[in-house]
TORFIZA-490944 format. One line per 10 residues: number of its first residue (from 1); their letters; for each residue x, y, z of C-alpha. Coordinates in Angstrom, 3 decimals, always signed. Example, Ala and Ser with C-alpha at 12.3 -4.5 7.8 and 13.67 -1.06 7.14 Angstrom:
BEGIN
1	AS	+12.300/-4.500/+7.800 | +13.670/-1.060/+7.140;
END
This chain:
BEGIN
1	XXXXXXXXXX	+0.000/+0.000/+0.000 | +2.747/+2.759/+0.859 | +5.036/+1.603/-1.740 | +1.627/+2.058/-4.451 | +1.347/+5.567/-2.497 | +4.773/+6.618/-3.234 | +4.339/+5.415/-6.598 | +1.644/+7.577/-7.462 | +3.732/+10.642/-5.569 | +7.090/+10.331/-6.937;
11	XXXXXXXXXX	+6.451/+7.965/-10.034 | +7.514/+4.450/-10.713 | +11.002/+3.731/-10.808 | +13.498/+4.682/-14.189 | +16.247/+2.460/-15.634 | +19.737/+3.694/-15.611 | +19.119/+3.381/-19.262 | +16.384/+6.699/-19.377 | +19.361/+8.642/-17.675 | +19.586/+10.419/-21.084;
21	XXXXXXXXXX	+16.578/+11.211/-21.747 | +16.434/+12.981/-18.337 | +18.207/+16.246/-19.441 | +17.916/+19.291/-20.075 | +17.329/+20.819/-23.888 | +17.683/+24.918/-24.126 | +14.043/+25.822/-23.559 | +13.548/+23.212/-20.574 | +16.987/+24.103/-19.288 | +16.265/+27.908/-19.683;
31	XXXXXXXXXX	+13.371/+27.652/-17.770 | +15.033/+25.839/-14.684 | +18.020/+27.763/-15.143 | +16.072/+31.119/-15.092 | +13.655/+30.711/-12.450 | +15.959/+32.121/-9.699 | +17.931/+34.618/-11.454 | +15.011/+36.426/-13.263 | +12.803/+35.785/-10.090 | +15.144/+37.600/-8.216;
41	XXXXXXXXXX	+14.298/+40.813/-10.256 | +10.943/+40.619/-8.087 | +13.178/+42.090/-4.791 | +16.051/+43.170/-6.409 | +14.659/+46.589/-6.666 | +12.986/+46.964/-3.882 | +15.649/+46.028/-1.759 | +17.533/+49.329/-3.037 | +14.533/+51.144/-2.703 | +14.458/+50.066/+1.035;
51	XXXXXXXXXX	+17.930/+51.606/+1.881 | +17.380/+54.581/-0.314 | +14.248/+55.858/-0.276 | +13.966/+56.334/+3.960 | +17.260/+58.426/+3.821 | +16.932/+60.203/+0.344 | +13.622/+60.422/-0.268 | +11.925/+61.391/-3.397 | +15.849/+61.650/-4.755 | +16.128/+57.555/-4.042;
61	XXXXXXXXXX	+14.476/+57.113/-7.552 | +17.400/+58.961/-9.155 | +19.650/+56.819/-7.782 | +17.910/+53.420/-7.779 | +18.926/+54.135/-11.800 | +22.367/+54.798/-11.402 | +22.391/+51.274/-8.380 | +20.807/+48.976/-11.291 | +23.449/+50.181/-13.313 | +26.393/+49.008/-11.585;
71	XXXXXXXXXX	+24.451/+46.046/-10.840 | +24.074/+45.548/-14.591 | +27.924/+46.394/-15.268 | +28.722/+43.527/-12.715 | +26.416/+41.437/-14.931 | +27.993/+42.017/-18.129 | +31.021/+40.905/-16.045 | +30.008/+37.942/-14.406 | +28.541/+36.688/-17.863 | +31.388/+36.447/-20.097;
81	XXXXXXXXXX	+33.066/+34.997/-16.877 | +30.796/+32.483/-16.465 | +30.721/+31.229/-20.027 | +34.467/+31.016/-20.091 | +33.946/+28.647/-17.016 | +31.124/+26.702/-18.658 | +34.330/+26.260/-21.816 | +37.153/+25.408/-19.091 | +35.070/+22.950/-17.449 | +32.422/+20.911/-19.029;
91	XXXXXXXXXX	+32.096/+18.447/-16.157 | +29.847/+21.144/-14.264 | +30.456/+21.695/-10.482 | +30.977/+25.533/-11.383 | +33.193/+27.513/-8.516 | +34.044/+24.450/-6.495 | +36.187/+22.393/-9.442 | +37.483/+25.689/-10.510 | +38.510/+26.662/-6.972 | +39.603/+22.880/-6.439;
101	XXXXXXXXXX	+42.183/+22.732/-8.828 | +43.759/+26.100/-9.458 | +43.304/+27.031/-5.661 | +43.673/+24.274/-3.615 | +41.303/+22.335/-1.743 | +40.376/+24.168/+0.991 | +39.226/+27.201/-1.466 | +37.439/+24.572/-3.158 | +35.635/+23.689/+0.343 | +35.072/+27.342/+0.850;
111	XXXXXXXXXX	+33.338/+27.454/-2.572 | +31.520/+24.696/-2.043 | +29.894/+25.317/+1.265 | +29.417/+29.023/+0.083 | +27.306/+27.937/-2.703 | +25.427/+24.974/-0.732 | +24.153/+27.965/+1.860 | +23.347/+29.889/-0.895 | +21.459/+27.181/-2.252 | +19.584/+26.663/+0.739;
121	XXXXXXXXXX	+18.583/+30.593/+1.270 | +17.407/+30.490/-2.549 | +14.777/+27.564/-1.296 | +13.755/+29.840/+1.606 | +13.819/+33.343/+0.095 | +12.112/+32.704/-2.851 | +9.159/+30.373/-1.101 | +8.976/+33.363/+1.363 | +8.545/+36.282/-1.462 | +6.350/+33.973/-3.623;
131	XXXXXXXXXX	+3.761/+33.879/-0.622 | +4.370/+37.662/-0.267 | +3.450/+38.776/-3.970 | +0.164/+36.482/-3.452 | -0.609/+38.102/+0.235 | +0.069/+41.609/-1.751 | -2.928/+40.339/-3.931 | -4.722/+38.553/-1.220 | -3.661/+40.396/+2.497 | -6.024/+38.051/+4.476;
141	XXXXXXXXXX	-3.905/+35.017/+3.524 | -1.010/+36.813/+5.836 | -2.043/+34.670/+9.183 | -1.531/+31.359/+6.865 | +2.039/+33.006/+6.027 | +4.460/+30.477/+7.630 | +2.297/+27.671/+6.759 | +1.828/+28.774/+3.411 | +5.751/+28.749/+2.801 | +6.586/+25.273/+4.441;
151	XXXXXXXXXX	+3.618/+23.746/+2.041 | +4.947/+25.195/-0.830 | +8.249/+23.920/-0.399 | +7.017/+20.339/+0.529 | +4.917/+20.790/-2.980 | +8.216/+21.508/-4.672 | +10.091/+18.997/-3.108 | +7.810/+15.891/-4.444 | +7.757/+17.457/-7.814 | +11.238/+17.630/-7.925;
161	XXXXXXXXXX	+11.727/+14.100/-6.897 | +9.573/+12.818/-9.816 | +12.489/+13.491/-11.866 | +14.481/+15.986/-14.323 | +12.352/+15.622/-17.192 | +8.929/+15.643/-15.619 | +9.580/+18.257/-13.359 | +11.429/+20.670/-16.192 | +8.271/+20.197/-18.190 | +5.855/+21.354/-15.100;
171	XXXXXXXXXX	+8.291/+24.272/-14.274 | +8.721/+25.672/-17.588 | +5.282/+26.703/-18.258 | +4.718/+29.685/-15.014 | +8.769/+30.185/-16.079 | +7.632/+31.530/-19.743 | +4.630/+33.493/-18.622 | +6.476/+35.169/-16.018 | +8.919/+36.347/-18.810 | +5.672/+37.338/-21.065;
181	XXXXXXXXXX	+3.747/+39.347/-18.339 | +7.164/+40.814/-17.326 | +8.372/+41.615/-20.970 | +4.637/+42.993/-21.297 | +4.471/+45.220/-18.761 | +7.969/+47.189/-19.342 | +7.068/+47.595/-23.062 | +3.706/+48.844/-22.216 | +4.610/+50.620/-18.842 | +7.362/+52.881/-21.112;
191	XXXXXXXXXX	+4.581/+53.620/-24.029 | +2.370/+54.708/-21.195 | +4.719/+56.885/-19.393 | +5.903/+58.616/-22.056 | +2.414/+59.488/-23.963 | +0.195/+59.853/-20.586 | +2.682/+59.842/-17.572 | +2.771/+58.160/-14.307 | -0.682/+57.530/-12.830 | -1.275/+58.133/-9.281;
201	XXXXXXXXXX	+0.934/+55.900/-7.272 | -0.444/+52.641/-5.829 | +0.506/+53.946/-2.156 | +0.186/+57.725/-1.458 | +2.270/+58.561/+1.549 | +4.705/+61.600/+1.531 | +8.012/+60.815/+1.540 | +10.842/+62.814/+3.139 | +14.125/+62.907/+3.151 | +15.811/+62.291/+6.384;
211	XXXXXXXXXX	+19.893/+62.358/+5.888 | +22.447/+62.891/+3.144 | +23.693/+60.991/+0.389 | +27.290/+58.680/+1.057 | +29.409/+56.312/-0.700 | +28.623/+54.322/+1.934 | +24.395/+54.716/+1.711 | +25.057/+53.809/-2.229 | +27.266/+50.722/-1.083 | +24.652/+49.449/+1.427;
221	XXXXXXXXXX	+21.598/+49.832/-1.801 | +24.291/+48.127/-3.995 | +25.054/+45.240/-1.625 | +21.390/+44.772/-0.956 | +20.870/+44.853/-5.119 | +23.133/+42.514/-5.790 | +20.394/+39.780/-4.808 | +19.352/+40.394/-9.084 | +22.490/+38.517/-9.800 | +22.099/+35.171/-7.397;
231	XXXXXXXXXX	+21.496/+31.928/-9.401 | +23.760/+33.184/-12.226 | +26.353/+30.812/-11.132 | +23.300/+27.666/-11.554 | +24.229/+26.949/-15.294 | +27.998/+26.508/-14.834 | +27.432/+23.928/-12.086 | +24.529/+21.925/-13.844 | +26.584/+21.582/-17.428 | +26.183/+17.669/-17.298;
241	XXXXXXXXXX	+22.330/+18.054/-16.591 | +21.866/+19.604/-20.418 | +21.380/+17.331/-23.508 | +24.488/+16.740/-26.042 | +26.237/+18.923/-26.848 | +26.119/+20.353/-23.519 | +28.839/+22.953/-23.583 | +27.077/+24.646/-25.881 | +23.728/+24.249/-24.677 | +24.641/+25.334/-21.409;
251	XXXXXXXXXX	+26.349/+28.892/-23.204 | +23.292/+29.462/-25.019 | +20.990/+29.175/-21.847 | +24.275/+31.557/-20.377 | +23.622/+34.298/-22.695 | +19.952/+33.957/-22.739 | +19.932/+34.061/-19.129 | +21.727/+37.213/-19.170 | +19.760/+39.238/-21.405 | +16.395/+38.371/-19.727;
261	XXXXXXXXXX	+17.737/+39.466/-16.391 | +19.274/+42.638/-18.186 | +15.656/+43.547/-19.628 | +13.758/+42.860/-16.647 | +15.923/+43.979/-13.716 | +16.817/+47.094/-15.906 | +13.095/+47.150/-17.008 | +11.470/+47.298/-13.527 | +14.397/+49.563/-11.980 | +13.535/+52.261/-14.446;
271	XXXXXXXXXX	+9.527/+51.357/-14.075 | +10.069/+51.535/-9.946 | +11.428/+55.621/-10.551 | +8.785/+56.767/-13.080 | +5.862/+55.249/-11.083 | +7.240/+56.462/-7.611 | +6.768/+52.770/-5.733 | +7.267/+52.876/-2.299 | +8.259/+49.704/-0.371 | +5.862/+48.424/+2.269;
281	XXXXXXXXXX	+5.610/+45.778/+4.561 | +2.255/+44.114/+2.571 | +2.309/+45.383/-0.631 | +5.332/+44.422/-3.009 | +7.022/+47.611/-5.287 | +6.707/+44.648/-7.996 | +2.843/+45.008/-6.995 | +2.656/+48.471/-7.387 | +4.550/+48.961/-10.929 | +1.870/+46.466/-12.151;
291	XXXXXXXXXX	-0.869/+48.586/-10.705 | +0.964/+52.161/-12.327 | +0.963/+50.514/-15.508 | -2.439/+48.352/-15.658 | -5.024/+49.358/-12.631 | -6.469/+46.575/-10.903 | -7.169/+44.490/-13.664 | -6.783/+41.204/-15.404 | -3.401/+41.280/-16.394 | -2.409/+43.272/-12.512;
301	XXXXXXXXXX	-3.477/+40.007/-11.678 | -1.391/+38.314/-13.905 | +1.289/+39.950/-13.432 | +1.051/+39.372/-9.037 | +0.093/+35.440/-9.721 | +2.808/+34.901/-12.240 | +5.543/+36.280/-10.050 | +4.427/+34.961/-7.082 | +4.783/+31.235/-9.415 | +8.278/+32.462/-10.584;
311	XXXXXXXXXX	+9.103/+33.155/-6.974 | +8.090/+29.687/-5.813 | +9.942/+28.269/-8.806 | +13.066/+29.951/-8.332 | +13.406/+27.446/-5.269 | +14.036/+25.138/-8.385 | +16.676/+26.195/-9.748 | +18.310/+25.176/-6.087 | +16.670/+21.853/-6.482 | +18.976/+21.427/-9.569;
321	XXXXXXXXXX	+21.963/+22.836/-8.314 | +22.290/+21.476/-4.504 | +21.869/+17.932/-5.122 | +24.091/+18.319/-8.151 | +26.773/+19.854/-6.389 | +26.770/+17.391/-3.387 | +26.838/+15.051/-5.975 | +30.374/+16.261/-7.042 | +31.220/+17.321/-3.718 | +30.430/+13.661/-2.230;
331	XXXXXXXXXX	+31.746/+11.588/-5.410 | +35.121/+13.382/-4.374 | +34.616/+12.303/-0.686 | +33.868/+15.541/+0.938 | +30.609/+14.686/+1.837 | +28.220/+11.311/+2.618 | +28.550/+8.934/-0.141 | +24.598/+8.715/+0.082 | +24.531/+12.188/-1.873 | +26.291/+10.120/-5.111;
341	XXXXXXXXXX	+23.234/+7.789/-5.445 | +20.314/+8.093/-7.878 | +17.170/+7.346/-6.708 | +13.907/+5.820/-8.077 | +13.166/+8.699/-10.666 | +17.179/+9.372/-11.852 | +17.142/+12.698/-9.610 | +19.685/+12.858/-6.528 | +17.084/+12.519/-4.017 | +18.628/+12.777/-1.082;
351	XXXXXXXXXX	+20.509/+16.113/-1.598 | +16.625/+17.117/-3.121 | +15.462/+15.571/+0.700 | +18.305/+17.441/+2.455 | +17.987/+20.755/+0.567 | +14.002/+21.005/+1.376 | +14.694/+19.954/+5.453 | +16.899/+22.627/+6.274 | +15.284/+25.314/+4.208 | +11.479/+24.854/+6.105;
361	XXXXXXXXXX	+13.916/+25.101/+9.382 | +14.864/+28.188/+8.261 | +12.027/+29.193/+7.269 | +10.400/+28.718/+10.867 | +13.280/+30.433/+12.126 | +13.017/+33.679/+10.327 | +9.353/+33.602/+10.326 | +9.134/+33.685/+6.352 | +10.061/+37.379/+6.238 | +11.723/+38.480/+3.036;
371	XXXXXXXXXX	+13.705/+41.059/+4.383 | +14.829/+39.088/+7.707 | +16.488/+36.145/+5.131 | +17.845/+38.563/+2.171 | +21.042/+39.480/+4.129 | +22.561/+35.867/+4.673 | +21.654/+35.931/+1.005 | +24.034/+37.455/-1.174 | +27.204/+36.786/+0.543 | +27.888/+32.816/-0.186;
381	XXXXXXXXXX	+27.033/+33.685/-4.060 | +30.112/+36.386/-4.041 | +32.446/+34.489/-2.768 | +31.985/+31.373/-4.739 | +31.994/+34.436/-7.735 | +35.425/+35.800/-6.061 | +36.859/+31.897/-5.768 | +35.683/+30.753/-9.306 | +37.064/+34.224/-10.956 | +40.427/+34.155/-9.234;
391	XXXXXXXXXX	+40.713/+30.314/-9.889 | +40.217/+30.751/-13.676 | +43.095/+33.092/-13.812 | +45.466/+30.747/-12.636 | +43.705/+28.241/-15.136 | +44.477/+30.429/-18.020 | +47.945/+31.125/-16.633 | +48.679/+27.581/-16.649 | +46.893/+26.917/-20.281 | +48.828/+26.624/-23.576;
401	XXXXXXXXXX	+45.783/+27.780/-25.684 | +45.606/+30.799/-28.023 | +44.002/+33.825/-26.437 | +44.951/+32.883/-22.785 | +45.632/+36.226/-21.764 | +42.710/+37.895/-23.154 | +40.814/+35.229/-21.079 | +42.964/+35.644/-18.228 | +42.489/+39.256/-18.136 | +38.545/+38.834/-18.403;
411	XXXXXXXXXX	+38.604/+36.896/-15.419 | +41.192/+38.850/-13.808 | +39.101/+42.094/-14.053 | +36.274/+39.659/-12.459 | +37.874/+38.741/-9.569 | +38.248/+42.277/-8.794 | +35.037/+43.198/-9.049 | +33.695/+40.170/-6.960 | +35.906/+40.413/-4.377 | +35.051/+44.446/-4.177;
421	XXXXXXXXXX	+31.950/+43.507/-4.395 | +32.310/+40.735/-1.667 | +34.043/+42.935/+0.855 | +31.139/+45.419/+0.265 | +28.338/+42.843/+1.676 | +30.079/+41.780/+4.440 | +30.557/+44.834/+5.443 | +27.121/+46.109/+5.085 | +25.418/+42.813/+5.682 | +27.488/+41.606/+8.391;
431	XXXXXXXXXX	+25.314/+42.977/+11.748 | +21.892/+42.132/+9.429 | +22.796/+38.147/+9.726 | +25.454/+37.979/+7.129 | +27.919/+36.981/+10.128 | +26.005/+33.864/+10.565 | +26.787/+32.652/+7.068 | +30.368/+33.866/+7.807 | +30.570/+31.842/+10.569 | +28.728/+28.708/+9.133;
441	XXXXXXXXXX	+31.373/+28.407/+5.738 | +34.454/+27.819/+7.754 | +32.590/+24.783/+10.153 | +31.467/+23.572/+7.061 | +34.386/+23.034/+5.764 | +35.840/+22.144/+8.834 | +33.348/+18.979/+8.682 | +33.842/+18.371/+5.194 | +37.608/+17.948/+5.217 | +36.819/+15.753/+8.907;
451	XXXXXXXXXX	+34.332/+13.110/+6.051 | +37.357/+13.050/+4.130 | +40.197/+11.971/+6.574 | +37.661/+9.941/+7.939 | +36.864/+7.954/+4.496 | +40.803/+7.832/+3.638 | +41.444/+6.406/+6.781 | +38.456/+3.893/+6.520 | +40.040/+3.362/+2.629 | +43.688/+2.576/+4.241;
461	XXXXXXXXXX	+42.212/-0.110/+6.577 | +39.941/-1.548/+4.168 | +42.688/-2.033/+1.230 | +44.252/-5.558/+0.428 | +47.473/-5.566/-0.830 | +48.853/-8.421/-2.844 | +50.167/-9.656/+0.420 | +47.123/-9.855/+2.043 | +45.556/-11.737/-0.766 | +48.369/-14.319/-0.958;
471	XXXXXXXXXX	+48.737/-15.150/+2.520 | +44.862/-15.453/+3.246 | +43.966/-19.259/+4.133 | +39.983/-19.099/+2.856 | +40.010/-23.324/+4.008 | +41.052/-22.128/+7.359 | +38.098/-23.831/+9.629 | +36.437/-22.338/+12.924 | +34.981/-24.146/+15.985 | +31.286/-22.397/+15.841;
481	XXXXXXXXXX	+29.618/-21.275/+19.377 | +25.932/-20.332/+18.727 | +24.509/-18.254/+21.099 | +20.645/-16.904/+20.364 | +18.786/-14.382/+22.781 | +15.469/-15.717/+23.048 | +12.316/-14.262/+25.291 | +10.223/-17.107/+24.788 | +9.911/-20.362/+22.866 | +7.892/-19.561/+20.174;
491	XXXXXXXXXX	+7.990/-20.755/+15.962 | +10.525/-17.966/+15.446 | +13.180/-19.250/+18.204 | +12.698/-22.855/+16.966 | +13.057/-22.273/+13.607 | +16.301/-20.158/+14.735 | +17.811/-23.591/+17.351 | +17.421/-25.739/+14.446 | +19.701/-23.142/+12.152 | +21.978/-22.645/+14.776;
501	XXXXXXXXXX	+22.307/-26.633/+15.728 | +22.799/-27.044/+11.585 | +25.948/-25.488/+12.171 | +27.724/-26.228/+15.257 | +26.412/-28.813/+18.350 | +27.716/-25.692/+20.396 | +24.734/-23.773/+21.001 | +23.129/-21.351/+23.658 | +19.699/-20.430/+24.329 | +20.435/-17.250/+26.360;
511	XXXXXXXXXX	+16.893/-15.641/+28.197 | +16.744/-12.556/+30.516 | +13.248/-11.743/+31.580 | +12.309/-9.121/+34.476 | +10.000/-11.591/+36.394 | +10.679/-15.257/+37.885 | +7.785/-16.465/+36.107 | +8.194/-15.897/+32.701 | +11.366/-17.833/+33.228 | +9.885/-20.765/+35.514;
521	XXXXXXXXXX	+7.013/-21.051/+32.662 | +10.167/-21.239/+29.930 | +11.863/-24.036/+32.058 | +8.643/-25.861/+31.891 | +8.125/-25.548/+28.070 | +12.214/-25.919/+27.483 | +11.563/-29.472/+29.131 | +9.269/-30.834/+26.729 | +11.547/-29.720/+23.792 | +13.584/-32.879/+24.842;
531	XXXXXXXXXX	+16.782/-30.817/+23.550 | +20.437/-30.587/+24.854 | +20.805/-27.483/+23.634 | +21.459/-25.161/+27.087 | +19.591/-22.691/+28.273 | +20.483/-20.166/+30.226 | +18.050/-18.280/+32.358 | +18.932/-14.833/+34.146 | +16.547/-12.406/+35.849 | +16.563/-8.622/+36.109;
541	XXXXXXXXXX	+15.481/-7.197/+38.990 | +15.722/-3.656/+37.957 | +14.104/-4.577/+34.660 | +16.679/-3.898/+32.334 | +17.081/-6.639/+29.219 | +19.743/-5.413/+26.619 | +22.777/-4.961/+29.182 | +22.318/-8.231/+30.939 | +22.338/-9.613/+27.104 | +25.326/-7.759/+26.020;
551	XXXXXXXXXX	+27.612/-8.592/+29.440 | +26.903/-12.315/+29.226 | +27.309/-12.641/+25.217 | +30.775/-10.465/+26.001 | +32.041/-12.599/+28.507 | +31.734/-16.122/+26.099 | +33.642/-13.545/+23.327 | +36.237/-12.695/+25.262 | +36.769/-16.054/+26.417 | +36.657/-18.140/+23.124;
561	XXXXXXXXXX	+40.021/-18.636/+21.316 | +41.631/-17.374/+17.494 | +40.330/-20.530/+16.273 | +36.717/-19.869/+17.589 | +33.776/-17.967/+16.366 | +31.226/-16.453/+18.547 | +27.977/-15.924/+16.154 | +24.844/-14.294/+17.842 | +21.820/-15.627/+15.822 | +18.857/-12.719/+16.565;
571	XXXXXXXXXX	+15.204/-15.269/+15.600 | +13.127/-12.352/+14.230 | +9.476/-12.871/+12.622 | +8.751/-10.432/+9.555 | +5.567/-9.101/+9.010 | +4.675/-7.278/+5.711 | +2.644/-4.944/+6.416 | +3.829/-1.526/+6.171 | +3.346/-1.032/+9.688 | +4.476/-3.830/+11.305;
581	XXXXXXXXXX	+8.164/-2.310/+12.632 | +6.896/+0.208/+14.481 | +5.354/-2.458/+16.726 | +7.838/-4.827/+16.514 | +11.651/-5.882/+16.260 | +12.867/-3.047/+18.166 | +14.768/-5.521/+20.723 | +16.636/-7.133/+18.299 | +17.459/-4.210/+16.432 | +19.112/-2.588/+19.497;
591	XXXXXXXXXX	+20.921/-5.934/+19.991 | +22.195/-5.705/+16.581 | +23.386/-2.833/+16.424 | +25.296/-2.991/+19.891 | +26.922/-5.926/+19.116 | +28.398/-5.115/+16.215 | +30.741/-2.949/+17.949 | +32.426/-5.979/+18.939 | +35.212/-7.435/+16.715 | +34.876/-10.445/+18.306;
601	XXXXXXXXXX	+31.296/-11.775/+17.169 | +29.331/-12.184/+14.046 | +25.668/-11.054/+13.921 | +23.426/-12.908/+12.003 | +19.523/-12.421/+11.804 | +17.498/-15.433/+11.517 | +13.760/-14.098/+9.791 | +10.807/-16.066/+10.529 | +7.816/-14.876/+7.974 | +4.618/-14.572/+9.174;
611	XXXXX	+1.021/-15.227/+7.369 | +0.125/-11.445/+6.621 | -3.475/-12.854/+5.723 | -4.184/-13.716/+9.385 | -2.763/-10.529/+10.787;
END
């Protein structure tokens, strides 16, 4: 029944053989690709308006212009960067490989964890300011916030783990009428302005100013604009995802990327000064360019229901690029091994599991507010920009191809402008929360270089060496001692003597029961088994079963010799119904598991099946 449930959820299982069929083609791939970067439009410019507008006042819309710009130069930047990594390194894994090799590893580790938090905050950012464009529409809904978010990612999540294919195909239709609607309302909210003017502004409330303008006021609204360019680094890292040939398919969906968030970020920045939007706590400044340009009509609507989609959606471009990277990140041992394994649908569902845990946590954390999450945001994104840039100018450096220094010098000029760039949020952002991501990189990487010591050390112990192989006697034979726990003499524990007796006449029926009669009443049955098998009775007065167990099985271990083998045989009856563990088994299970920890016995479970019928 639950495996026919998940079924129906997830889908039924794929052959490795499908694997290339679930890729990504340049419209699919566009439209995953896109959904953070150009979603991120939908706050970019209201985040500068936030730090502008209560110090500058009405002059804040002069400068939001002359913020988007810079923003846009560091686009233009970024861009031909990024493509040049998407050339250098075709296996995907964006900043971290780039880092990784022409850095060192701990860069690499730095890069990695940077992106993986930035990752994360895309999940909970963008579910947050999806459910604020649609309480901007609908304010009642604001109560259900919270909840609201948490569903939304838990809907995204199960999508996600039906697969690459199915899930591009969902997420590319709100994707492309995001871009329309957006794409829409520029054209149309420039042909307004300039025949009628702006319109009355959505929210009427005088604005004054209340200090002076600074380098430093402009580096705060930059710092917080910079949230337009987070996701750009999603195609480098995702390369393998795209269909043959992917290098190029992943530069197209580069370049394409670029221009849409050049026409819309630019577009709305521009839209935000002529219709004098003012940010609130309810009511989005995406929300009130749509009502400048269109009223309160159908395509206001359409514009507040599409973004609030594109916001949601944005979470997948993270869905893409978190497992994908843990992927890389784990298959060079940094990480669990778990993260390397496809599961039912092709997807890497347990980074897609991971990912969606710890961004509802945050989520409850911060409440779903927008504002409280957007300064961890942009700093992770930076430096993986600042790692990536830097490490491709030591790739060029090192690279015997034509036009290295032209290349070199691209990146070169982009590692100074990230790094600027960097030191600017950190500054800025630091008191706001950006000191908690600061904080979190370096005990991330702290615990990812502690996986890998750990696995090279496991490696070292495991290895066998030619020696080893030689010199192993596999006829060497073992005097057997049997020893099997049992609570009461049931099918299961008979079915388990008889095993044990198969392989050795050295066998021990060991019982430890917290009452006299249980074990009196197993004497009596043990009797008529007609057996000389031994049984060994001990009672617990302070009601306590597994230690007894453990100290009696541990003194037989530690007193059998090289040439003998202590194996614990554990009789355990399997039902088949879905909920049968959580009422039984959990005895043996903590049995097993303690055991183990002793070199000096073998576990083995002995299953009885039951009639599921009769149950």
């Amino acid at each position: 029944m639950l495996e026919k449930f998940v079924d129906v959820l997830i889908g039924k299982p794929l052959p490795n053989e499908q694997t290339s069929h679930e890729k990504y083609n340049i419209l699919f791939g566009l439209a995953i690709m896109a959904s953070d970067a150009i979603s991120s439009v939908a706050y970019a410019a209201e985040e500068i308006l936030v730090v502008l507008i209560g110090v500058l006042g009405l002059a804040a819309y002069n400068w939001l212009g002359w913020v988007s710009l810079m923003i846009i130069g560091l686009l233009f930047i970024l861009t031909i960067s990024y493509v040049q990594i998407i050339r250098a390194y075709p296996q995907g894994g964006g900043a971290y490989i780039v880092a990784k090799e022409n850095l060192g590893i701990r860069p690499g580790l730095v890069a990695a964890s940077a992106l993986l938090i930035d990752y994360i905050l895309t999940v909970a950012v963008s579910a947050s300011a999806g459910v604020a464009a649609i309480i901007s529409a609908f304010p009642a809904l604001e109560i259900h916030k919270i909840s609201l978010v948490v569903g939304l990612i838990i809907i995204l999540t199960i999508l996600n783990l039906r697969g690459v294919s199915e899930s591009s195909k969902i997420f590319s239709i709100p994707t492309y009428l995001f871009i329309l609607g957006m794409i829409t309302m520029i054209i149309y909210g420039f042909i307004k302005y300039s025949i009628y003017g702006a319109t009355a502004p959505m929210i009427n409330t005088p604005i004054k100013a209340t200090g002076a303008l600074s380098i430093f006021l402009i580096l705060r609204a930059f710092s917080s604009g910079c949230s337009a360019l987070t996701g750009l680094e999603a195609v480098s890292n995702a390369v393998p995802n795209f269909k043959k040939p992917s290098q190029k398919n992943a530069k197209i969906v580069m370049i394409l990327l670029s221009s849409l968030i050049l026409f819309i970020f630019g577009g709305t920045s521009l839209l935000a000064r002529f219709y004098h939007a003012i940010p609130t706590k309810n009511v989005t400044v995406l929300s009130q360019i749509a009502f400048g340009v269109f009223g309160r009509n159908f395509m206001y609507y359409f514009i507040q229901i599409t973004t609030s989609i594109i916001l949601i959606m944005a979470c997948n471009t993270a869905f893409t690029g978190f497992p994908m990277l843990m992927y890389v990140v784990a298959r060079d041992g940094f990480a669990p091994r778990q993260f390397t394994m496809k599961g039912k649908r092709l997807s890497f569902s347990i980074g897609i599991e991971v990912l969606s845990l710890i961004a509802g946590v945050l989520v409850l954390i911060f409440k779903a507010d927008v504002h409280s999450l957007i300064p961890l945001y942009s700093v992770g994104v930076f430096l993986s920009f600042t790692l990536a840039q830097t490490g491709m100018v030591l790739h060029w450096k090192s690279s015997t191809e034509t036009g290295w220094k032209k290349r070199a010098l691209i990146n070169g000029i982009g590692a100074i402008v990230t790094i600027i760039t960097t030191l600017i949020i950190i500054y800025e952002k630091a008191l706001a929360g950006a000191w908690i991501v600061i904080a979190l990189i370096p005990i991330l990487v702290i615990i990812m270089a502690s996986i890998k010591r750990h696995y090279n050390k496991v490696a070292e112990q495991l290895r066998a060496s030619k020696e080893d192989i030689s010199n192993i006697e596999l006829g060497k034979k073992f005097t057997h001692i049997c020893i099997i726990p049992i609570a009461s003499l049931n099918k299961a524990t008979l079915n388990a003597l008889q095993y044990a007796r198969s392989i050795t006449p050295d066998v021990i029926a060991l019982n430890v029961s917290i009452d006299k009669t249980s074990i009196e009443k197993l004497k009596t049955k043990w009797a008529e088994l007609n057996t000389d098998i031994l049984l060994v009775t001990k009672y617990s007065p302070y009601r306590q079963i597994i230690t007894p167990l453990l100290k009696y099985i541990e003194i037989i271990s530690n007193a059998a010799s090289e040439n003998e083998k202590v194996t614990i045989i554990l009789p355990q009856f399997i039902t088949h119904k879905w909920w049968g563990n959580f009422l039984h088994n959990h005895t043996g299970f903590l049995l097993r598991e303690n055991l183990l920890r002793n070199k000096n016995i073998v576990v083995s479970t002995y299953p009885y099946h039951l009639n599921d019928e009769e149950l």
